[in-house]
C-alpha positions as CSV (number, residue, x, y, z in Angstrom):
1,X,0.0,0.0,0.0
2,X,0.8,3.8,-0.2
3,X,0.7,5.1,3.2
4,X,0.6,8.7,4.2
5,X,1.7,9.8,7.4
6,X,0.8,13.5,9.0
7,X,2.2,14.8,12.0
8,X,2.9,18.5,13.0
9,X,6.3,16.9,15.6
10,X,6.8,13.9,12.8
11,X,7.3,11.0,14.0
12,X,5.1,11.3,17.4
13,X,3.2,8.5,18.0
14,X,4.3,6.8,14.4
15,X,7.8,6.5,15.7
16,X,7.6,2.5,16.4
17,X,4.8,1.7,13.6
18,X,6.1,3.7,10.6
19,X,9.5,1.5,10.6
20,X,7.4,-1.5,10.5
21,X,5.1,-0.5,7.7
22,X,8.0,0.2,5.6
23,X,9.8,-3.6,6.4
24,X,6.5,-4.7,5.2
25,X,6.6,-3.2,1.7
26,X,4.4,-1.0,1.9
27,X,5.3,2.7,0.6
28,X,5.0,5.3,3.4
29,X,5.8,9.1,2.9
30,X,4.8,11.6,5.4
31,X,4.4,15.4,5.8
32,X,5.5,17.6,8.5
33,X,6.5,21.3,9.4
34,X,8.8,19.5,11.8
35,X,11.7,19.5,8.5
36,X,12.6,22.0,6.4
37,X,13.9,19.4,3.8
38,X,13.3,16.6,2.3
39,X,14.9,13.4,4.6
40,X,14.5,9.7,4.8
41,X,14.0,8.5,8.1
42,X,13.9,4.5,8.8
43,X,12.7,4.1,4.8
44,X,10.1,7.1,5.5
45,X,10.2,9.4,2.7
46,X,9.7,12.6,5.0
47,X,8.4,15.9,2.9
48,X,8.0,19.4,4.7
49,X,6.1,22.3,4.4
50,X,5.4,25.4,5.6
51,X,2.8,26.5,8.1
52,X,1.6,30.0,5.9
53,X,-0.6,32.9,7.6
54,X,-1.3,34.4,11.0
55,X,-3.1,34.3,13.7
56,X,-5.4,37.2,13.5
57,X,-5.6,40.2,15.7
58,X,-8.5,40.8,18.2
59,X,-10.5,37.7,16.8
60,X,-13.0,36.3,19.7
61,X,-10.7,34.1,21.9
62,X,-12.9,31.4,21.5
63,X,-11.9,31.4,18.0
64,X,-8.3,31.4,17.7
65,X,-7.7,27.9,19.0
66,X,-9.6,26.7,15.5
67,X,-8.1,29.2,13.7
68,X,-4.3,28.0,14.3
69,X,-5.8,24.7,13.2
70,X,-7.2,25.8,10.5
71,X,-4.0,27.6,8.9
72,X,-2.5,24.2,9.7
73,X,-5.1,22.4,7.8
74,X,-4.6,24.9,4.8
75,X,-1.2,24.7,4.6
76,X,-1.3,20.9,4.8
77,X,-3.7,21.3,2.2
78,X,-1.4,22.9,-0.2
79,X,1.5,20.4,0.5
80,X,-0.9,17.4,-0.1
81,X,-2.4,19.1,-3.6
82,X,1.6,19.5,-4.8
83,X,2.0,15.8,-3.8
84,X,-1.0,14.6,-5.6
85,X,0.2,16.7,-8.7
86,X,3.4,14.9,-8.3
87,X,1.2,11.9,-9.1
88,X,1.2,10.2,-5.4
89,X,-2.4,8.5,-4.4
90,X,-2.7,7.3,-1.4
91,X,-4.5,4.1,0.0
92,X,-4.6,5.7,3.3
93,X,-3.8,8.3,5.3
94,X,-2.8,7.7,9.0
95,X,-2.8,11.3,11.1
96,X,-2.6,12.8,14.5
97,X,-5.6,15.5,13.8
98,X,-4.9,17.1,16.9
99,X,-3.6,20.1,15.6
100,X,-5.9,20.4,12.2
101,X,-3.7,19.5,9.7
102,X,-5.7,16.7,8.4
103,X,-8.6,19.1,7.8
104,X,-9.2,18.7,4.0
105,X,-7.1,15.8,3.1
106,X,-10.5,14.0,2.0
107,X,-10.7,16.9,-0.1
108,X,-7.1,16.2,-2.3
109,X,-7.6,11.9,-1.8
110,X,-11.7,11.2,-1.1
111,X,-11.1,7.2,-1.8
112,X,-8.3,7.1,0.8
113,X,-9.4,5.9,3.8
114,X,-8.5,8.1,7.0
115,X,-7.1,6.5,10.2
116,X,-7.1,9.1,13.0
117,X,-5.3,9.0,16.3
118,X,-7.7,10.3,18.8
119,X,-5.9,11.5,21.7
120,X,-9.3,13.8,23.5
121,X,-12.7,15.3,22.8
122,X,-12.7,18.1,25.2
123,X,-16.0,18.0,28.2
124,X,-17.2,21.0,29.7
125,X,-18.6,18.6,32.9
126,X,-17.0,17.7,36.1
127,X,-14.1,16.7,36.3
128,X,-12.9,17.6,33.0
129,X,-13.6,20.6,33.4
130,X,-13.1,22.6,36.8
131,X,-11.6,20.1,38.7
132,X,-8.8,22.2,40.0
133,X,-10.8,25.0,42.2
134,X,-7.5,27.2,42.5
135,X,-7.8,28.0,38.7
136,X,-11.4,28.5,38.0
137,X,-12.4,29.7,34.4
138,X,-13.3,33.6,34.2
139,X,-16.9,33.0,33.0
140,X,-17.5,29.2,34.7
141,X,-21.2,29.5,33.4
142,X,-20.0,30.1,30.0
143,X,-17.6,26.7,29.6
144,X,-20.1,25.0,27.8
145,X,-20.2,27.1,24.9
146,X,-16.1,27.6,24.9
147,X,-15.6,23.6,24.6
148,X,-18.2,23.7,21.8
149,X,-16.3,26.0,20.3
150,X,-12.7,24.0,21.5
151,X,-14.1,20.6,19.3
152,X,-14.6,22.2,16.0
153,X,-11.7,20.1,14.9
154,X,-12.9,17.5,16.4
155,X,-16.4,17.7,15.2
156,X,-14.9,18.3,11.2
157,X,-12.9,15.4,11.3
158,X,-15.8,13.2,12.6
159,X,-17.4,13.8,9.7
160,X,-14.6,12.2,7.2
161,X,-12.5,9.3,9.7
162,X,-13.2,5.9,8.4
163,X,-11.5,4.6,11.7
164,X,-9.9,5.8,14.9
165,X,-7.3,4.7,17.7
166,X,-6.8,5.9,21.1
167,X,-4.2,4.8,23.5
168,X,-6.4,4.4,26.6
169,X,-9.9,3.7,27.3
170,X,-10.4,6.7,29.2
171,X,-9.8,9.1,26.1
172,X,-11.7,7.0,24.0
173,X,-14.9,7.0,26.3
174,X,-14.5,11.2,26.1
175,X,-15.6,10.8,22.3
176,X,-19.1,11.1,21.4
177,X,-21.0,7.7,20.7
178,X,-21.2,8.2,16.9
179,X,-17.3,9.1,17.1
180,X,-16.6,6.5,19.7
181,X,-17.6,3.4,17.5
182,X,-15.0,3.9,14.8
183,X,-12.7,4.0,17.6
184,X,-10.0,1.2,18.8
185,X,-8.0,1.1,21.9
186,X,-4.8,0.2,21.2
187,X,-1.7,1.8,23.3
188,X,1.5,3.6,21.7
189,X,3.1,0.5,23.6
190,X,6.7,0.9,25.8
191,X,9.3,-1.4,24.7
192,X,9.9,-3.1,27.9
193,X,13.1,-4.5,26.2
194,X,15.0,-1.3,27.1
195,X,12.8,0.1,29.5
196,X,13.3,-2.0,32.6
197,X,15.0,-1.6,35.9
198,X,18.9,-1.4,36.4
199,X,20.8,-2.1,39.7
200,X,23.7,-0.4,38.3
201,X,22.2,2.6,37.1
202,X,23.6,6.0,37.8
203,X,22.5,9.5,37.4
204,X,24.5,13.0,37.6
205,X,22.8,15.9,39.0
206,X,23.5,19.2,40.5
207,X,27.3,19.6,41.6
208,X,28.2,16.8,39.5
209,X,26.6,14.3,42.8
210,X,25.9,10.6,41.0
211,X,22.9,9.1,42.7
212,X,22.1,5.2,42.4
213,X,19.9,2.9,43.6
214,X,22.2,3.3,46.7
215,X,20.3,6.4,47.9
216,X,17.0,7.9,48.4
217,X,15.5,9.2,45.7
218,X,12.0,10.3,44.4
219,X,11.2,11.2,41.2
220,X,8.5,13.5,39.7
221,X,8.2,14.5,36.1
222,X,6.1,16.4,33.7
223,X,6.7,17.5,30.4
224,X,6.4,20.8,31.1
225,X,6.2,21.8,35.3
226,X,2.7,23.1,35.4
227,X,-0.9,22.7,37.2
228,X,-2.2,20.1,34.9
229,X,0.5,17.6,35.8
230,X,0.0,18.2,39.6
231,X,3.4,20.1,40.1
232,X,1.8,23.1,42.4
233,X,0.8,20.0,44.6
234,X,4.0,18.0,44.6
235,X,5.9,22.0,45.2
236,X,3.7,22.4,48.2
237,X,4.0,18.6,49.6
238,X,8.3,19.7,49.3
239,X,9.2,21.2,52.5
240,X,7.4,18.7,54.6
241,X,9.1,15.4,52.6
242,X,12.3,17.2,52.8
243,X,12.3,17.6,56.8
244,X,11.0,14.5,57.1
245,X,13.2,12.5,54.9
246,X,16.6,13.7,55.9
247,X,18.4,11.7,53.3
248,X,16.1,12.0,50.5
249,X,17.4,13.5,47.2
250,X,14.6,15.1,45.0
251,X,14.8,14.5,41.4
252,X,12.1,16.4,38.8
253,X,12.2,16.5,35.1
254,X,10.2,19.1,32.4
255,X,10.7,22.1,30.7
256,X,9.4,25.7,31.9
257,X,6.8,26.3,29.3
258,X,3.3,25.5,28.7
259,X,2.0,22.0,27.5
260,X,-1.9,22.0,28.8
261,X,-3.9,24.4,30.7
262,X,-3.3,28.0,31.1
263,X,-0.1,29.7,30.7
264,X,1.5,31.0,33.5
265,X,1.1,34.7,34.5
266,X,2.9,37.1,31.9
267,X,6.9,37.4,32.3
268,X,6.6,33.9,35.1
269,X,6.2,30.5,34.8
270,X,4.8,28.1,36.5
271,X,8.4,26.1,38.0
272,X,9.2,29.3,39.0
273,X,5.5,30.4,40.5
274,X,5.7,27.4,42.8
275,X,9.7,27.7,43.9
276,X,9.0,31.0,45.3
277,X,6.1,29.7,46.9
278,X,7.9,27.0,49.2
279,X,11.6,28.3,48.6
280,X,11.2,30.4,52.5
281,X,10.1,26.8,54.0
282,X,12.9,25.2,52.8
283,X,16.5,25.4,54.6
284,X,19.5,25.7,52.2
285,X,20.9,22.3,53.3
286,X,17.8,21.1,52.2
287,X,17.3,22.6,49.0
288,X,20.6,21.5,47.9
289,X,18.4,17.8,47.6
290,X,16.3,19.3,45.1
291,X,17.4,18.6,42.0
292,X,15.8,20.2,38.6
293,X,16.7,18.1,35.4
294,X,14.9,20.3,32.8
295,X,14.1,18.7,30.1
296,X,17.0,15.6,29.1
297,X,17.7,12.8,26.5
298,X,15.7,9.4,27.1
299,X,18.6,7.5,28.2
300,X,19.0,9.9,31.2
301,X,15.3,9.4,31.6
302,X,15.4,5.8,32.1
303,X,18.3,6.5,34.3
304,X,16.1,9.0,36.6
305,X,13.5,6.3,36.8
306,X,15.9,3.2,37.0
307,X,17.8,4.8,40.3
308,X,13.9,6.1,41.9
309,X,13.1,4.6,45.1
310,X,9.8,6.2,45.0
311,X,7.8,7.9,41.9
312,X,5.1,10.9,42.4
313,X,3.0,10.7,39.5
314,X,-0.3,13.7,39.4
315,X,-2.4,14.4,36.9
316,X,-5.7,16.1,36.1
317,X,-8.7,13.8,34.7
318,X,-6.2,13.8,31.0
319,X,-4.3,12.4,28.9
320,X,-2.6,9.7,30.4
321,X,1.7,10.5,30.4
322,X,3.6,7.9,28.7
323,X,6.2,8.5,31.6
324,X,4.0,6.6,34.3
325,X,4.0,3.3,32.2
326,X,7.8,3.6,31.7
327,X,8.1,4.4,35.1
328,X,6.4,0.9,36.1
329,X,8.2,-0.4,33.3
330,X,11.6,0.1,35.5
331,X,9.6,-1.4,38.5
332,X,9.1,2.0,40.6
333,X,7.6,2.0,43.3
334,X,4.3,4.3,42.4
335,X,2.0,7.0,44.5
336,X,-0.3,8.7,42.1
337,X,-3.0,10.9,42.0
338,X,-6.5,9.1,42.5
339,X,-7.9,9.7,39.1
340,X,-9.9,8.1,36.3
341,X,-6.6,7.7,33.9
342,X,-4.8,7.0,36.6
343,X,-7.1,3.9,37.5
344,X,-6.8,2.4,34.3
345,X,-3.2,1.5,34.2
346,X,-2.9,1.4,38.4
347,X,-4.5,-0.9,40.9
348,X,-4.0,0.5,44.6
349,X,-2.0,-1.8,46.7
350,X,-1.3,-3.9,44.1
351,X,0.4,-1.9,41.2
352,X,0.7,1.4,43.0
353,X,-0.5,3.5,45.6
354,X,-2.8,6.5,45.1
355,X,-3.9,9.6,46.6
356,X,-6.3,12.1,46.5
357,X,-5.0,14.8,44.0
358,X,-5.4,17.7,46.2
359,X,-4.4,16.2,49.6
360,X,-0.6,17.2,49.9
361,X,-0.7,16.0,53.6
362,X,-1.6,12.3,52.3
363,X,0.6,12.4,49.8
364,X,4.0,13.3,52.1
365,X,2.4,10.7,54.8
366,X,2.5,7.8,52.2
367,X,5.3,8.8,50.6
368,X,7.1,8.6,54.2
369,X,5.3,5.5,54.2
370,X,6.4,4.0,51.4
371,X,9.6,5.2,51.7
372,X,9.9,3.2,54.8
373,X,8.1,0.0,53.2
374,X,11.3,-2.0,50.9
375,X,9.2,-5.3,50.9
376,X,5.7,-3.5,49.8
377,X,8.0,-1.5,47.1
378,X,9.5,-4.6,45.5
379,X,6.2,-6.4,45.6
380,X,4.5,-3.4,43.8
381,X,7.2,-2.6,41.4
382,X,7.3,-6.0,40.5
383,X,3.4,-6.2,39.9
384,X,4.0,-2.7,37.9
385,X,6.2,-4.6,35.5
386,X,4.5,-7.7,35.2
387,X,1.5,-5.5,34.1
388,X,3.3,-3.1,31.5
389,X,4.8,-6.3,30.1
390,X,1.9,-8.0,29.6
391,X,-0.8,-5.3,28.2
392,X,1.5,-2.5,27.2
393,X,4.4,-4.2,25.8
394,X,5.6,-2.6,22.4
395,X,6.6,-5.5,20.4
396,X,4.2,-8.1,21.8
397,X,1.1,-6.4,22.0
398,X,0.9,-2.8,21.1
399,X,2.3,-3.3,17.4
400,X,0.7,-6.1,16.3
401,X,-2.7,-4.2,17.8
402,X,-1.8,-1.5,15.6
403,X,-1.0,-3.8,12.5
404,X,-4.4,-5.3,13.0
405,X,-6.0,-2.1,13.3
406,X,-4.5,-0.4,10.0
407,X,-5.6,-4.2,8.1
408,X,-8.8,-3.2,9.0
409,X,-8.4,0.3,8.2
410,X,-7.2,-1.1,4.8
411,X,-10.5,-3.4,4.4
412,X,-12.9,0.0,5.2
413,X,-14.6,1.9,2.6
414,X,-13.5,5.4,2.7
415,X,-16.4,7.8,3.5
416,X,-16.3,10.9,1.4
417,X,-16.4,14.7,2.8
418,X,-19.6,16.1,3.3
419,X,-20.8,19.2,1.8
């Protein structure tokens, strides 16, 4: 088959299936802004093109979320119409519509059939919505209409997928029940071959200290150190683990801008926000345990994870991090937030402990706890693996999922855009 790929940070979530489609025989090209030339990556004939236009000045704010997506889609648009004149037909495409580029590509190719990665359909109710009282929305009784307004690309493309895949039940189930059928749950898979623990592991942090499974370390990470991920919680639960845990070194990981939610006041951001807030309750000697990472290559990731005696995972009711899996992949010992995504990869006492989200309290009192608990951590991190390994492993499970799922893909007959 001829395979097109889309992805605005090429190759996201096709890293570990595009390889594979190309060993197969099958043709596979894909388009990105990501590249300013043409490359081959892994057999992938990658193409770029240019994201063309501008936001516009003063339009309603409810409207310039679709409207980034839409000079997305456009430009995509362009690039696929100069790929079709270069005589390229696609049997299908395969695209991450997240950030609109796959707008019109039933427009250029109507008998390809559309696979779309379906990472969220945005909710206006509880909890999706307002379940973090300390950052309430300005006009709460005007969410509704503002999330309508938030799925436009969501509601365009359900018009023109032939099939869907999410990586976890719970962001499946927040798609609409028209939109929901065409959907598969299949996970981006870890590769548990690589990720997996290491009693030699080291890891250099501030002042050039090498930490190993010798010492006391807890891990927290986000992408980016902000609300969403639980980080104002984890800041505030600091001084306490710190006095209490005399030999604990702190280890966090992610960047200093904005993934999800708001954006930090102007000229601040949120890592910083939440260091000033604690930094007075927090003795110098201390403090020099708290480490900040940033944002670092994976192999000093799995070194982060493969030294942690004890991993703090928070998270709104949202996309599910990819970190927590690999995290249970190197057999951590877990305390995460009591929510729904949460739930679906974590059993309490078995796989992990959890807490409630807001309770910083509970969370250094189980921490401590589980600090002082070596049998309940091995058992656990054990259980962790055992259940990464057999439901989430890449090579085992999650790809030939995803091989299934594009057969079937390949077997659907294409729907064509509606007027």
């Amino acid at each position: 088959m001829k395979i097109l790929l889309i992805h605005q940070n090429f190759p996201g979530q096709y890293k570990h299936i595009a390889p594979v489609l190309v060993q197969m025989g099958h043709q596979i090209v894909a388009l990105t802004p990501k590249v300013d030339k043409p490359v081959k990556w892994q057999g992938v004939q990658v193409i770029p093109y240019k994201i063309t236009g501008a936001s516009s000045r003063d339009i309603h704010p409810w409207l310039s979320d679709f409207e980034t997506k839409l000079l997305r889609g456009h430009s995509c648009y362009a690039a696929a119409m100069a790929l079709k004149a270069q005589g390229f037909e696609p049997d299908m495409i395969l695209a991450h519509h997240g950030w609109g580029e796959s707008l019109f590509l039933k427009d250029v190719w109507p008998g390809a059939r559309l696979g779309l990665y379906c990472e969220l359909y945005h909710l206006s109710a509880q909890p999706f919505l307002g379940f973090d009282p300390e950052f309430p929305t300005p006009a709460a009784e005007q969410d509704a209409l503002r999330i309508r307004l938030k799925n436009l690309n969501n509601r365009l493309h359900s018009e023109v997928i032939d099939l869907g895949i999410s990586p976890t039940q719970f962001q499946a189930d927040t798609f609409p029940d028209h939109y929901r059928k065409r959907i598969t749950v299949v996970h981006d898979g870890v590769n548990t071959e690589d990720v997996k623990p290491d009693p030699a592991a080291r890891l250099e942090v501030t002042g050039g200290r090498v930490l190993t499974r010798d010492d006391e370390v807890v891990t927290f990470i986000n992408r980016n150190l902000e609300p969403y991920r639980g980080y104002h919680i984890f800041m505030r639960a600091l001084p306490q683990i710190l006095k209490r845990r005399p030999e604990a070194q702190v280890v966090m990981l992610g960047g200093d801008e904005v993934s999800y939610g708001a954006r930090a006041p102007a000229g601040k951001t949120w890592k910083q926000i939440y260091i000033d807030e604690v930094r007075g309750q927090i003795s110098d000697e201390d403090w020099a345990r708290v480490h900040f990472l940033g944002r670092v290559p994976y192999d000093r990731f799995l070194s982060m994870m493969q030294v942690s005696r004890a991993h703090v995972y928070l998270t709104y009711p949202f996309v599910l991090s990819w970190s927590l899996l690999e995290s249970m992949a190197c057999e951590s010992a877990i305390l995460a937030s009591d929510t729904a995504p949460v739930k679906e990869v974590l059993t309490e006492g078995e796989t992990g402990w959890m807490v409630d989200f807001f309770d910083k309290d509970a969370l250094v009192d189980r921490l401590c706890e589980l600090l002082d608990d070596p049998e309940t951590r091995t058992r656990m991190g054990k259980a962790a693996r055992e259940l990464v390994v057999e439901h989430y492993d890449l090579r085992k499970v999650c790809l030939p999922k995803q091989l299934k799922w594009v057969e079937k893909l390949s077997r659907t007959e294409p729907r064509a855009p509606t007027d």
